[in-house]
Biotite code that builds the C-alpha atoms (Angstrom):
import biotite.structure as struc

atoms = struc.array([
    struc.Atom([0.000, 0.000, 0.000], chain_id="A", res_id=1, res_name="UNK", atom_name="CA", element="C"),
    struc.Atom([1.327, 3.617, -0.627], chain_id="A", res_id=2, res_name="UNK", atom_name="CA", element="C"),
    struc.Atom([1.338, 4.740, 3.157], chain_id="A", res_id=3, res_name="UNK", atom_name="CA", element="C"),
    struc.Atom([2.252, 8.367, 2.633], chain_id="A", res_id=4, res_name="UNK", atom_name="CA", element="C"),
    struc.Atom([0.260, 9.727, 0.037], chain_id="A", res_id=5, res_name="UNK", atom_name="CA", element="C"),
    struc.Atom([-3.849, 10.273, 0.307], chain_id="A", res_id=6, res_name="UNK", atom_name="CA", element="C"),
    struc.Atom([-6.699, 10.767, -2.257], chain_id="A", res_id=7, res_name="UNK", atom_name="CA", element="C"),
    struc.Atom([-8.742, 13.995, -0.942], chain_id="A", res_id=8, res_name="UNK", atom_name="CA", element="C"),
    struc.Atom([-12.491, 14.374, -2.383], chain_id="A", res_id=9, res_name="UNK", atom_name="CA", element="C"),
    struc.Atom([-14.073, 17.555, -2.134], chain_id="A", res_id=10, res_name="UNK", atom_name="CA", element="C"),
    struc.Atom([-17.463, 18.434, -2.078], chain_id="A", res_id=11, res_name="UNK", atom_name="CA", element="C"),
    struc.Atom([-18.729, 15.153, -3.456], chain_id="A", res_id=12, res_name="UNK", atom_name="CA", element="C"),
    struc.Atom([-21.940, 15.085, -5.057], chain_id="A", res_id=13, res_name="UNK", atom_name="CA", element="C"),
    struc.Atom([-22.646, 11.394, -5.521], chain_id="A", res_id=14, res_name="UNK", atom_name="CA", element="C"),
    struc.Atom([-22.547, 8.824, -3.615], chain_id="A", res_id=15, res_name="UNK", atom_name="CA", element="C"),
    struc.Atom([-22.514, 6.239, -6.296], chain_id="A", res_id=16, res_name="UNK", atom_name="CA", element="C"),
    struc.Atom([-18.595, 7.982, -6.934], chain_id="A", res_id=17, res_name="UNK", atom_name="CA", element="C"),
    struc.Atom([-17.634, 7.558, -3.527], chain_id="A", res_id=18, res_name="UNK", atom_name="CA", element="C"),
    struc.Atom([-17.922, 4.130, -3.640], chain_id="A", res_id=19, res_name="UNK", atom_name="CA", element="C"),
    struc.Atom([-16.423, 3.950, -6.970], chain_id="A", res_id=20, res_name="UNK", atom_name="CA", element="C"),
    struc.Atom([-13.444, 6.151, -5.933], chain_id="A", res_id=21, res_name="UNK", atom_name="CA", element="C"),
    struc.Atom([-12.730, 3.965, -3.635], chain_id="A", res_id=22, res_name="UNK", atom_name="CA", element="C"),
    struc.Atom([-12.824, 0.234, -5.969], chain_id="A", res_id=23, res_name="UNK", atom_name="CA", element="C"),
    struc.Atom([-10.714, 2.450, -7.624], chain_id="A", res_id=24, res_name="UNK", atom_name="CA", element="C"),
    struc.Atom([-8.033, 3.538, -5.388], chain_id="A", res_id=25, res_name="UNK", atom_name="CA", element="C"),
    struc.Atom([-7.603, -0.087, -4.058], chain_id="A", res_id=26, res_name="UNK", atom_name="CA", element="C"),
    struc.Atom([-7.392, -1.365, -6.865], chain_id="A", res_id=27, res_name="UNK", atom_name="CA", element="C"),
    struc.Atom([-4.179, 0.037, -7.305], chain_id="A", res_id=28, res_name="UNK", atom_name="CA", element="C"),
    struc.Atom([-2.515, 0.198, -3.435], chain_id="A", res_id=29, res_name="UNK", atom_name="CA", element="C"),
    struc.Atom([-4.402, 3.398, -2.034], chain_id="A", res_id=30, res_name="UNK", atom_name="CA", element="C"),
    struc.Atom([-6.258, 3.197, 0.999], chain_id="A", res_id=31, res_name="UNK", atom_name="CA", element="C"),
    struc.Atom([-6.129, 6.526, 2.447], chain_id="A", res_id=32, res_name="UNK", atom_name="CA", element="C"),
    struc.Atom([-9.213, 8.682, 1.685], chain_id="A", res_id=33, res_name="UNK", atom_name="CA", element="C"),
    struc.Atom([-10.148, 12.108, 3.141], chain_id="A", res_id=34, res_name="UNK", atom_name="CA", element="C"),
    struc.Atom([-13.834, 13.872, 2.240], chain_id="A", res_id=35, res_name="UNK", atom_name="CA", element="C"),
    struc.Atom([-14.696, 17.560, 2.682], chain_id="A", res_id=36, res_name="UNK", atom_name="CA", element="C"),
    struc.Atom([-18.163, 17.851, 2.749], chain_id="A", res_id=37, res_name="UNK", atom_name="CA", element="C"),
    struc.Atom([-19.789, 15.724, 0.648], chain_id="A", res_id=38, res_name="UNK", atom_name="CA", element="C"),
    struc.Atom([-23.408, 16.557, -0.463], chain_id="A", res_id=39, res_name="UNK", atom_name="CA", element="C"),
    struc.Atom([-24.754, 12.874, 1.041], chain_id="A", res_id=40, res_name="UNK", atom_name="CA", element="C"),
    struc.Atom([-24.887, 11.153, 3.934], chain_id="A", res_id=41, res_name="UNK", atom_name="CA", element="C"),
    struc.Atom([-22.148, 8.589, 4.575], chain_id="A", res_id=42, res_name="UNK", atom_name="CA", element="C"),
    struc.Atom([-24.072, 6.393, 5.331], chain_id="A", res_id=43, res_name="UNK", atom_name="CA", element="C"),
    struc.Atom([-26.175, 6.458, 1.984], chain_id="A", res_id=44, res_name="UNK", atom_name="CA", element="C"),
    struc.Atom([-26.792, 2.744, 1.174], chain_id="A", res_id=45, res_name="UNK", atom_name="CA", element="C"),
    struc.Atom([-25.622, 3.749, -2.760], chain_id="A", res_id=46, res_name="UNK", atom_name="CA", element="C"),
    struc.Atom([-21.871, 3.492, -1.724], chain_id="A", res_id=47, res_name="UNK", atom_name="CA", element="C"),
    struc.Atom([-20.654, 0.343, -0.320], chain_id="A", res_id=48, res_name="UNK", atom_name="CA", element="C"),
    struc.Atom([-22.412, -1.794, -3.367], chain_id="A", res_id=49, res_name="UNK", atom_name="CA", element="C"),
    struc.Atom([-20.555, 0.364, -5.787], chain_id="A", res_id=50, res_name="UNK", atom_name="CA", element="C"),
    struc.Atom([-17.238, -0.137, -3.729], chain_id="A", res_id=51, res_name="UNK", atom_name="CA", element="C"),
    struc.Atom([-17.428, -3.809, -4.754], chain_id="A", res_id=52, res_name="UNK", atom_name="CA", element="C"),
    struc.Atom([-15.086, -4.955, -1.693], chain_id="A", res_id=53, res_name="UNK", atom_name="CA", element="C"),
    struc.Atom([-13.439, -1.691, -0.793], chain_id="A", res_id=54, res_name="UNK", atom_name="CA", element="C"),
    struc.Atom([-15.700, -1.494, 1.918], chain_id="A", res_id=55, res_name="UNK", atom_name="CA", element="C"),
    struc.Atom([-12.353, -0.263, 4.205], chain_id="A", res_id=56, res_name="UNK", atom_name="CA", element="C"),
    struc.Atom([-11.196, 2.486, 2.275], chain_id="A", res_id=57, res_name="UNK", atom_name="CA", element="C"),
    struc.Atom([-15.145, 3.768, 2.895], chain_id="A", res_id=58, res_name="UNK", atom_name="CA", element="C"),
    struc.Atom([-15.001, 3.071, 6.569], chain_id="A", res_id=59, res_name="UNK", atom_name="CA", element="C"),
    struc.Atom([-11.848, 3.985, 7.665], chain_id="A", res_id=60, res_name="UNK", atom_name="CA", element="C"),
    struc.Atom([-11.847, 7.282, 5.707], chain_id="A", res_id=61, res_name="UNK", atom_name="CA", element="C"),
    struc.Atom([-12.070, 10.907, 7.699], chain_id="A", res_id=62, res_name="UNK", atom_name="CA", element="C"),
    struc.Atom([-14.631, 13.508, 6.939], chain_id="A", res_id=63, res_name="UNK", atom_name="CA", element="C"),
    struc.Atom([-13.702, 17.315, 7.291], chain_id="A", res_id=64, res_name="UNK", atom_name="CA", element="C"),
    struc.Atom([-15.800, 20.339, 7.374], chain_id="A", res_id=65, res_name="UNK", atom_name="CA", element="C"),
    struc.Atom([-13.307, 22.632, 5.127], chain_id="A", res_id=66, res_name="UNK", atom_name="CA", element="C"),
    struc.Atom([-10.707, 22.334, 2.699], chain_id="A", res_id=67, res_name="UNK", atom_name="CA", element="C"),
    struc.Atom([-8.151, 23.983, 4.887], chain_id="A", res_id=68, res_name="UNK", atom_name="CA", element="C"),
    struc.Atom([-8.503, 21.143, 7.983], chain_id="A", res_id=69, res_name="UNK", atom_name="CA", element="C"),
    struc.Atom([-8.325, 18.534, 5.698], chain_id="A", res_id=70, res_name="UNK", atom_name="CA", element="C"),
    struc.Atom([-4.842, 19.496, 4.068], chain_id="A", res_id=71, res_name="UNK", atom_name="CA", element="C"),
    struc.Atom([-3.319, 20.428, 7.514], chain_id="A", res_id=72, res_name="UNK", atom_name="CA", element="C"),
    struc.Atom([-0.908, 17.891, 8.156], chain_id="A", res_id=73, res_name="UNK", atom_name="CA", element="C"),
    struc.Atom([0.022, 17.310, 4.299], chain_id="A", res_id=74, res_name="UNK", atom_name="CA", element="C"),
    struc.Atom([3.395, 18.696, 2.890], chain_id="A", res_id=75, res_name="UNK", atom_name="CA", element="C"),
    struc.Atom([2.437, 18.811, -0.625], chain_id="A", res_id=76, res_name="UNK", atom_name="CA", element="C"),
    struc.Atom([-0.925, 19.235, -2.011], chain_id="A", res_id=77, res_name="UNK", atom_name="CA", element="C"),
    struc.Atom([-1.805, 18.432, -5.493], chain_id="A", res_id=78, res_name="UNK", atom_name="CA", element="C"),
    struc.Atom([-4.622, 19.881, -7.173], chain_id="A", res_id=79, res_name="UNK", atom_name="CA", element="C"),
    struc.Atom([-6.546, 17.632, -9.893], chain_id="A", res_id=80, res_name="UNK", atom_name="CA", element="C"),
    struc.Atom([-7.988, 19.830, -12.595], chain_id="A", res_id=81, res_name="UNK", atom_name="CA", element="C"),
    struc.Atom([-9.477, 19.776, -16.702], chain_id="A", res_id=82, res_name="UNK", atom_name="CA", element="C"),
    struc.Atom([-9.667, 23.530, -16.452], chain_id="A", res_id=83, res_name="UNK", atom_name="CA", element="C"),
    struc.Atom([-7.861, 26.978, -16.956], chain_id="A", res_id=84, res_name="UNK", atom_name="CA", element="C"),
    struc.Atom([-8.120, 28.721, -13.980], chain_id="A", res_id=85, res_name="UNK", atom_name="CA", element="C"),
    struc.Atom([-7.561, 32.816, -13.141], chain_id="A", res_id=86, res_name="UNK", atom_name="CA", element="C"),
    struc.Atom([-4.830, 31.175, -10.517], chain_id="A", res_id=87, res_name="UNK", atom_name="CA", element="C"),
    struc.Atom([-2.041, 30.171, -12.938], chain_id="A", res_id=88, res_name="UNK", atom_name="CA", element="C"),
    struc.Atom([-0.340, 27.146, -10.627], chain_id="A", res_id=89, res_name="UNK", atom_name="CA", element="C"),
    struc.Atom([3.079, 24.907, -11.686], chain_id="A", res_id=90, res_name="UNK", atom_name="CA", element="C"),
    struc.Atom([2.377, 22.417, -13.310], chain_id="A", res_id=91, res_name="UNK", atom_name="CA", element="C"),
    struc.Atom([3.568, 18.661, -12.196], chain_id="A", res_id=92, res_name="UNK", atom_name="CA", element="C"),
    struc.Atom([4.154, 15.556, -13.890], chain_id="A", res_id=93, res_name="UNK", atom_name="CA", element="C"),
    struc.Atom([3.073, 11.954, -13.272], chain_id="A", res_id=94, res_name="UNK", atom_name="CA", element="C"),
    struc.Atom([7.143, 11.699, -12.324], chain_id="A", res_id=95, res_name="UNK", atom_name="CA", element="C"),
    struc.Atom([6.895, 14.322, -10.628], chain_id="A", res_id=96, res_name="UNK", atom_name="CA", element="C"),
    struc.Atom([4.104, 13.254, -8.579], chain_id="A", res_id=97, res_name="UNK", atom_name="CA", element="C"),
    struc.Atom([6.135, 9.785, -7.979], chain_id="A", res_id=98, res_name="UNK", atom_name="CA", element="C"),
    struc.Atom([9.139, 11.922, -6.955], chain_id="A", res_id=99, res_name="UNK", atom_name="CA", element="C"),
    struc.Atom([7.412, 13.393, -4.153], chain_id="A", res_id=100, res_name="UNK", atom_name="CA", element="C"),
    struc.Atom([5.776, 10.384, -2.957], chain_id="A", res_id=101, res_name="UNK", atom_name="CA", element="C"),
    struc.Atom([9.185, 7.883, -2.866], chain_id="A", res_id=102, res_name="UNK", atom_name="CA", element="C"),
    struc.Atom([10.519, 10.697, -0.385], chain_id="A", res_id=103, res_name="UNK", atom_name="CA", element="C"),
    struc.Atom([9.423, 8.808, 2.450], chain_id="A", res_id=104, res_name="UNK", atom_name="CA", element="C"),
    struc.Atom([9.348, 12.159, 4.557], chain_id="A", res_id=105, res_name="UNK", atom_name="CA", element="C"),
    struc.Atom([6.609, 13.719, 2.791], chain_id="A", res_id=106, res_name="UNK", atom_name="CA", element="C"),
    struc.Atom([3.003, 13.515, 2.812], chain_id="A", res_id=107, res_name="UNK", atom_name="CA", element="C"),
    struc.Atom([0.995, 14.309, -0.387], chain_id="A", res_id=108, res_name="UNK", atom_name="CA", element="C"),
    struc.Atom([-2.677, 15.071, -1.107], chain_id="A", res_id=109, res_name="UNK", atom_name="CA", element="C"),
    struc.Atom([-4.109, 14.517, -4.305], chain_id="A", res_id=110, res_name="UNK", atom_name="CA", element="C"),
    struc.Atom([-7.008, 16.283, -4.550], chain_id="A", res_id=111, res_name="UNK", atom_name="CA", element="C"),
    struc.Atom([-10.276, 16.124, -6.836], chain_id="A", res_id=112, res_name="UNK", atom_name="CA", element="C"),
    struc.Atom([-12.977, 18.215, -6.700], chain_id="A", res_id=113, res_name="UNK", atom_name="CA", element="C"),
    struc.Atom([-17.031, 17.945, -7.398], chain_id="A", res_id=114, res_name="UNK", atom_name="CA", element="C"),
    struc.Atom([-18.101, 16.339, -10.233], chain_id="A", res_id=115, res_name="UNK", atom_name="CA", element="C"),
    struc.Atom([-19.918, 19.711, -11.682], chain_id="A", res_id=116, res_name="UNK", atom_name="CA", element="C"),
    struc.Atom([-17.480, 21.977, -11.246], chain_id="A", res_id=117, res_name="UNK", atom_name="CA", element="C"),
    struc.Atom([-14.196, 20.432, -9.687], chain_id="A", res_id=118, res_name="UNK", atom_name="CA", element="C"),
    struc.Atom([-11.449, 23.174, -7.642], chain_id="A", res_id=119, res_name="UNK", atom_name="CA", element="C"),
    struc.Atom([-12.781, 26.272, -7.483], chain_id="A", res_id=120, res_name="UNK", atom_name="CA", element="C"),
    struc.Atom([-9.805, 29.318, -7.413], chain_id="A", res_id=121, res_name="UNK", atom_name="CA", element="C"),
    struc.Atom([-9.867, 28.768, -3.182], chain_id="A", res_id=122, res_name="UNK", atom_name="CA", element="C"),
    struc.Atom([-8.922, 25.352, -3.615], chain_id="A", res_id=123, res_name="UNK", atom_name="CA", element="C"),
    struc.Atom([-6.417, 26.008, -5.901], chain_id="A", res_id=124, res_name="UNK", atom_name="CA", element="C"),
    struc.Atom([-5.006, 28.754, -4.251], chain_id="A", res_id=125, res_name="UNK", atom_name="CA", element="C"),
    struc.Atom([-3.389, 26.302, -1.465], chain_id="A", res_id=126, res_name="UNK", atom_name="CA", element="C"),
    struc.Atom([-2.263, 23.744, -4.007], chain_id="A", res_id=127, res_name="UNK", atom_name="CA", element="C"),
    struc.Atom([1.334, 23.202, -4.150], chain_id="A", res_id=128, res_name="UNK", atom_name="CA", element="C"),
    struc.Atom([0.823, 21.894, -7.999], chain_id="A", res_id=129, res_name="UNK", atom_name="CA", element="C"),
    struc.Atom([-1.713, 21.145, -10.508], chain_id="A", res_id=130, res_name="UNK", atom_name="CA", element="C"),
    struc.Atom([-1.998, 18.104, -12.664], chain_id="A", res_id=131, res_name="UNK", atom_name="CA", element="C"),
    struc.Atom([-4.150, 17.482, -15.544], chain_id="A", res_id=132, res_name="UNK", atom_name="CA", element="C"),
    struc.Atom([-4.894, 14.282, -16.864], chain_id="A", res_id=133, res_name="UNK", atom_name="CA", element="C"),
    struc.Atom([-4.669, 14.587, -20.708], chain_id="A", res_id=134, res_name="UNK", atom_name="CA", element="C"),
    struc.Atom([-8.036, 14.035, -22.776], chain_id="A", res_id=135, res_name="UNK", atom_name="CA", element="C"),
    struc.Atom([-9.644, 13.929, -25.963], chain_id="A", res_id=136, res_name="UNK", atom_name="CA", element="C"),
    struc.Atom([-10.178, 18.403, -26.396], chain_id="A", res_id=137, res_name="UNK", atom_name="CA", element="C"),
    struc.Atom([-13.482, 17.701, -27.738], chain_id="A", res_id=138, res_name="UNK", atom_name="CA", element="C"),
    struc.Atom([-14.250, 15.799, -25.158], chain_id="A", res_id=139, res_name="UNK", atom_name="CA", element="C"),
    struc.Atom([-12.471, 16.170, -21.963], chain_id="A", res_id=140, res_name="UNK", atom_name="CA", element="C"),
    struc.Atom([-15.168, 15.954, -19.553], chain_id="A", res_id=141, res_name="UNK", atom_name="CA", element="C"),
    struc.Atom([-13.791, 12.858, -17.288], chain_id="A", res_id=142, res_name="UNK", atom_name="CA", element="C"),
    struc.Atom([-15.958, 11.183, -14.135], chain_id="A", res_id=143, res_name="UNK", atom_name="CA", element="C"),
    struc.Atom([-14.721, 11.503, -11.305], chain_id="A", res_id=144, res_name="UNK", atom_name="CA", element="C"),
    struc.Atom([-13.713, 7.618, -9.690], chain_id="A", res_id=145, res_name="UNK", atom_name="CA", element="C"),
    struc.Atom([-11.962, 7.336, -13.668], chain_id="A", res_id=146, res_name="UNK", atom_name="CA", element="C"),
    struc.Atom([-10.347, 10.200, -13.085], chain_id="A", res_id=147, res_name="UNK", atom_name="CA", element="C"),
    struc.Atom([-8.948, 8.979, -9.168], chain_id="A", res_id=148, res_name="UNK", atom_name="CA", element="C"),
    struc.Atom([-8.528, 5.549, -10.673], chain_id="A", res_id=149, res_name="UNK", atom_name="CA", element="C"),
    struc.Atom([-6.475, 6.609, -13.903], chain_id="A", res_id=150, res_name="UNK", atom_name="CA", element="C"),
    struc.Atom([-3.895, 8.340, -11.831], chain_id="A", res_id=151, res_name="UNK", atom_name="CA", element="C"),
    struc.Atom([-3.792, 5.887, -9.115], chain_id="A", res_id=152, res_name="UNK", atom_name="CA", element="C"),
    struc.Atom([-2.848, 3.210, -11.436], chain_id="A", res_id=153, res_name="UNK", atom_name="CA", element="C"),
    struc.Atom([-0.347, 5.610, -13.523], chain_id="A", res_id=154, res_name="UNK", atom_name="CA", element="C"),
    struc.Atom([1.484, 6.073, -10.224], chain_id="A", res_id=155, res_name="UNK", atom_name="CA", element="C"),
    struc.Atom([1.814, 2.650, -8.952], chain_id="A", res_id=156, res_name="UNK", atom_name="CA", element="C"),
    struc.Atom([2.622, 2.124, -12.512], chain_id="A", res_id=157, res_name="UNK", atom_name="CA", element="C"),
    struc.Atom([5.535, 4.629, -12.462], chain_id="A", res_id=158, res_name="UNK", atom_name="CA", element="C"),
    struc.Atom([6.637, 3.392, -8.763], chain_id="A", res_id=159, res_name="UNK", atom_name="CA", element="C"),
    struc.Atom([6.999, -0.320, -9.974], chain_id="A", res_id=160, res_name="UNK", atom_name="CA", element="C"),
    struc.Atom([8.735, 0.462, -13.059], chain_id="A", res_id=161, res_name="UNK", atom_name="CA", element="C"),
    struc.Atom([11.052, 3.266, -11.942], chain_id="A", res_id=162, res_name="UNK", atom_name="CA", element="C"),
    struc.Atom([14.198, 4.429, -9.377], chain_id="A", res_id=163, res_name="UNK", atom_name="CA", element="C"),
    struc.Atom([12.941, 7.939, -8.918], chain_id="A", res_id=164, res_name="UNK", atom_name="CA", element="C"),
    struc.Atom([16.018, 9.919, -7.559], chain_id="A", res_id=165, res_name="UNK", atom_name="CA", element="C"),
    struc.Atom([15.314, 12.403, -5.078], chain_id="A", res_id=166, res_name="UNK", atom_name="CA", element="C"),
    struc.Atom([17.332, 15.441, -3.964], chain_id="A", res_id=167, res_name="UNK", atom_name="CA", element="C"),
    struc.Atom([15.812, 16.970, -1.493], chain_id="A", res_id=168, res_name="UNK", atom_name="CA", element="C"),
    struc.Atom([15.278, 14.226, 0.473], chain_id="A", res_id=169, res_name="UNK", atom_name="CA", element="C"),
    struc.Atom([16.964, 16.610, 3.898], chain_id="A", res_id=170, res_name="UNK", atom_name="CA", element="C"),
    struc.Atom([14.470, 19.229, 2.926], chain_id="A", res_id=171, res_name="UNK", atom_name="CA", element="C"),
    struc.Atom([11.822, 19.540, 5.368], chain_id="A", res_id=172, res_name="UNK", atom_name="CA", element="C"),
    struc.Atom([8.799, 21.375, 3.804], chain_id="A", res_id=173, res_name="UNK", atom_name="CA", element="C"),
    struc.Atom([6.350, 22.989, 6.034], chain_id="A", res_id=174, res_name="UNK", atom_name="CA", element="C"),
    struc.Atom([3.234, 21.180, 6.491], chain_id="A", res_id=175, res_name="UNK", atom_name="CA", element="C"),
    struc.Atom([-0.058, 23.337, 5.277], chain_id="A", res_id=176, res_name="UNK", atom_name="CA", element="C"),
    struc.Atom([-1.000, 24.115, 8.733], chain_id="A", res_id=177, res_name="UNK", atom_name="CA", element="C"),
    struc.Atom([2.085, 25.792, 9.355], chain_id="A", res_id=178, res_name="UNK", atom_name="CA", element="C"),
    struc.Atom([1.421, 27.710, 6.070], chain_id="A", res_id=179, res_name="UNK", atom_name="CA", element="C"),
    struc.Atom([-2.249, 28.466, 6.943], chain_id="A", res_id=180, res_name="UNK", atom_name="CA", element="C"),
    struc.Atom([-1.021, 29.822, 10.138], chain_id="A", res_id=181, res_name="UNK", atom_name="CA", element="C"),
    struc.Atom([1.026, 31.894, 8.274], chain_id="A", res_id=182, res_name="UNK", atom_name="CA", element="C"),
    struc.Atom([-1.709, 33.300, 5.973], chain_id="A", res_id=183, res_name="UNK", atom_name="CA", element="C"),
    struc.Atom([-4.219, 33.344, 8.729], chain_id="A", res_id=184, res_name="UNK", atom_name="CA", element="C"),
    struc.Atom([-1.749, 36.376, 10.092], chain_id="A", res_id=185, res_name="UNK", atom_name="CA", element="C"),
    struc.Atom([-0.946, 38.071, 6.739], chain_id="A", res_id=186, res_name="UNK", atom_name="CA", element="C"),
    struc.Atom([-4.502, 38.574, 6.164], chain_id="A", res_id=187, res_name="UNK", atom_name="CA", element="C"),
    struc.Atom([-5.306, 40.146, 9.323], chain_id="A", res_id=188, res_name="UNK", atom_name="CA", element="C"),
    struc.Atom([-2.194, 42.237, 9.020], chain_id="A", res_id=189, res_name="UNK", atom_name="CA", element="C"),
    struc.Atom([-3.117, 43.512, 5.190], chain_id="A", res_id=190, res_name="UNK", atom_name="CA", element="C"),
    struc.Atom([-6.551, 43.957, 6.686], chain_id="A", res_id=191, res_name="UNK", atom_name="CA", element="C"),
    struc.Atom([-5.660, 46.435, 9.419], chain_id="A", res_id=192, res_name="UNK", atom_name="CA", element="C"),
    struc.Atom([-3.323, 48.208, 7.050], chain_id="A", res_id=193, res_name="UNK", atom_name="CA", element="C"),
    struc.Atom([-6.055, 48.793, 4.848], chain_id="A", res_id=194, res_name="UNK", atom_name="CA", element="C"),
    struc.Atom([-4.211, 46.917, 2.197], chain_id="A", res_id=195, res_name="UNK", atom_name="CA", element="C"),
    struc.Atom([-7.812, 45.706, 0.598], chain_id="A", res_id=196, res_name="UNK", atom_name="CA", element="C"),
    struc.Atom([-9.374, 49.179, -0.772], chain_id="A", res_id=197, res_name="UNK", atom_name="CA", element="C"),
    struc.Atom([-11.635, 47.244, -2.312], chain_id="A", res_id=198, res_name="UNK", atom_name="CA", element="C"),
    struc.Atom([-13.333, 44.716, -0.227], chain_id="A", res_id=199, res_name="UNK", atom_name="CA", element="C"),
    struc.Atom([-15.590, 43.191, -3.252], chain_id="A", res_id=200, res_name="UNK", atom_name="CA", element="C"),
    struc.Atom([-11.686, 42.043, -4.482], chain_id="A", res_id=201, res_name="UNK", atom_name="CA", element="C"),
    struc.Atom([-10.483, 41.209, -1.348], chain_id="A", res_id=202, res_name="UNK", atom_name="CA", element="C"),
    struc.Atom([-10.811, 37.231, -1.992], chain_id="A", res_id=203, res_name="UNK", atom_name="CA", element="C"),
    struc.Atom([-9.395, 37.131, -5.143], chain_id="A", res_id=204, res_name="UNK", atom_name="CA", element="C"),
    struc.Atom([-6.471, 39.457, -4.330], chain_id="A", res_id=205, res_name="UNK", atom_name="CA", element="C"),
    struc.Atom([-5.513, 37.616, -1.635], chain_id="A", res_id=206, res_name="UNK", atom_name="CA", element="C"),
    struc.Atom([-6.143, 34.197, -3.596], chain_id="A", res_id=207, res_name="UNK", atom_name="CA", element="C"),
    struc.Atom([-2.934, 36.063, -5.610], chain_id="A", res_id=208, res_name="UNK", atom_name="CA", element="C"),
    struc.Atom([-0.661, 36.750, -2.752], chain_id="A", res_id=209, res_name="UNK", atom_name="CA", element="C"),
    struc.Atom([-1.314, 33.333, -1.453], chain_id="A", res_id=210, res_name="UNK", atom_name="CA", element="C"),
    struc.Atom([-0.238, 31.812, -5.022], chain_id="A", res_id=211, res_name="UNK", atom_name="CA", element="C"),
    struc.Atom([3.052, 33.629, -4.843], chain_id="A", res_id=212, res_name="UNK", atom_name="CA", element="C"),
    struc.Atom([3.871, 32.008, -1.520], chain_id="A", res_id=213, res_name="UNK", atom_name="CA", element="C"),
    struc.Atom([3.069, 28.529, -3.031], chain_id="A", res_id=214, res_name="UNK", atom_name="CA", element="C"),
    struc.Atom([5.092, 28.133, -5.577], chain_id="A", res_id=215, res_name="UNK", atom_name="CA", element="C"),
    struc.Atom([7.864, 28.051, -3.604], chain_id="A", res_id=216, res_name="UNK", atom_name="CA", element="C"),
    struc.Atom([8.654, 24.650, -1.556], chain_id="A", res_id=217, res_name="UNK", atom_name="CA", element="C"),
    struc.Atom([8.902, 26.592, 2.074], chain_id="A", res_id=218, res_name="UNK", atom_name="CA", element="C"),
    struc.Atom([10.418, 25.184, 4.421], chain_id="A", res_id=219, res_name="UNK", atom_name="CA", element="C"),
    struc.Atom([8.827, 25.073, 8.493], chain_id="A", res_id=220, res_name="UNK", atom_name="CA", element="C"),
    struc.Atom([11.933, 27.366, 9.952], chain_id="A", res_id=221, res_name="UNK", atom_name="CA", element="C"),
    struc.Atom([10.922, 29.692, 6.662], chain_id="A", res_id=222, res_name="UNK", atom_name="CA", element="C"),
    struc.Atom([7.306, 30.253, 7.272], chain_id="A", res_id=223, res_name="UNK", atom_name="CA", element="C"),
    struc.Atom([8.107, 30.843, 10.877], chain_id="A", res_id=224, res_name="UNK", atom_name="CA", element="C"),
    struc.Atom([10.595, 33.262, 9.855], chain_id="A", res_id=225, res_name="UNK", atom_name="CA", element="C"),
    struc.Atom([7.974, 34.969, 7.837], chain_id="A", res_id=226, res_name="UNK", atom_name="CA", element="C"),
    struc.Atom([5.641, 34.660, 10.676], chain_id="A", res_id=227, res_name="UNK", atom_name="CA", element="C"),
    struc.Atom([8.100, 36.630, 12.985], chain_id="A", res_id=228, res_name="UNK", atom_name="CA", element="C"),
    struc.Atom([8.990, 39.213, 10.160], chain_id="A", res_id=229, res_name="UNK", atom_name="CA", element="C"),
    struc.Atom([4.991, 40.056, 10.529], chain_id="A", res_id=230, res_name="UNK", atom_name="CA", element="C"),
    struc.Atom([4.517, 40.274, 13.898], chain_id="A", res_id=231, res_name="UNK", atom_name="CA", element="C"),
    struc.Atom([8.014, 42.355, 13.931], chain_id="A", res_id=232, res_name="UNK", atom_name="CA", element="C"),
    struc.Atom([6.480, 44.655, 11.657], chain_id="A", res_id=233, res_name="UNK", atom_name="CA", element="C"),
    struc.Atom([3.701, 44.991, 13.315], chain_id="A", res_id=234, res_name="UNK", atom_name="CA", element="C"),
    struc.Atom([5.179, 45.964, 16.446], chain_id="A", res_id=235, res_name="UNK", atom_name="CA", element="C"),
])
């Protein structure tokens, strides 16, 4: 089983894809799944049929409220999406993907969103990376449990084929709730600067200073550096 990376479904709209998501991810050695408040009840009969023996994965997964509590304790956070978004995010690579996960230090989300929609700018704003599976461009529309299941086997494909090397295997990059600290006490900074004229923009300007801060791998003695440089200011 991969221990150290974790399939994260967000706002979930059927139940019938739960339980497929989770055949799925079995199928090919995941068993770690995370949901942020899916539009069903967990305990809707529609999902452990549909699992076809997965029944685990379903039962031993962990429901969260919000994005940002389900992402807390991950180092990298990968963002699943078919779309071009206002938030222009680094692109990453099946390899790349691999590379992250056969560093046994790190912890890695891999994150799809609702079937209608998927990631909204929010999301993607405290994604590390985005990866897009590549489709027919007439018709790129995938569902979701193909799309968890297509890069779950492509992975464990990649892992069983490949030596990965990894240099940055001393690098200790700050979890997310280290960096959500971090943002948590920019924003209330910027706000009692008066840094947000505008408070219509407000989200999506600081969706943009949040994107700058993610493309680069921090590390935890970096974002408590920044952290101090704030509260230095401040005073």
């Amino acid at each position: 089983m991969i221990k150290n990376s974790e399939i994260i479904l967000v706002n979930t709209q059927l139940p019938e894809n739960l339980g497929s998501v989770a055949r799925g991810m079995l199928n090919f050695n995941f068993k770690k799944l995370r949901v942020v408040n899916p539009k069903f009840s967990m305990k809707n009969e529609k999902i452990i049929p549909v699992s076809a023996g997965a029944d685990n994965v379903i039962k031993q997964s962990k429901i969260f409220n919000s994005f940002e509590d389900a992402i807390k304790d991950f180092n990298f956070v990968i963002g699943t999406t078919n779309r071009i978004r206002a938030i222009k995010k680094k692109r990453i690579s099946l390899e790349g993907i691999v590379k992250l996960i056969s560093n046994q230090t790190n912890f890695v989300a891999l994150v799809f969103g609702p079937e209608k929609s998927g990631l909204d700018n929010e999301h993607i704003s405290l994604c590390d990376y985005v990866f897009k599976i590549e489709t027919n461009p007439k018709f790129p529309s995938l569902n979701l449990s193909h799309a968890v299941t297509i890069i779950c086997n492509k992975i464990q494909d990649i892992l069983k084929k490949s030596k990965i090397e990894n240099n940055s295997r001393n690098k200790k990059i700050a979890k997310k709730k280290d960096l959500i600290l971090f943002y948590e006490i920019l924003e209330r900074s910027l706000d009692e600067s008066n840094f947000f004229k505008v408070q219509e923009r407000k989200r999506v300007i600081f969706q943009k200073i949040k994107n700058i801060f993610s493309k680069t791998e921090l590390t935890t003695v970096e974002v408590k550096t920044l952290i101090s440089i704030i509260k230095n200011i401040k005073k």
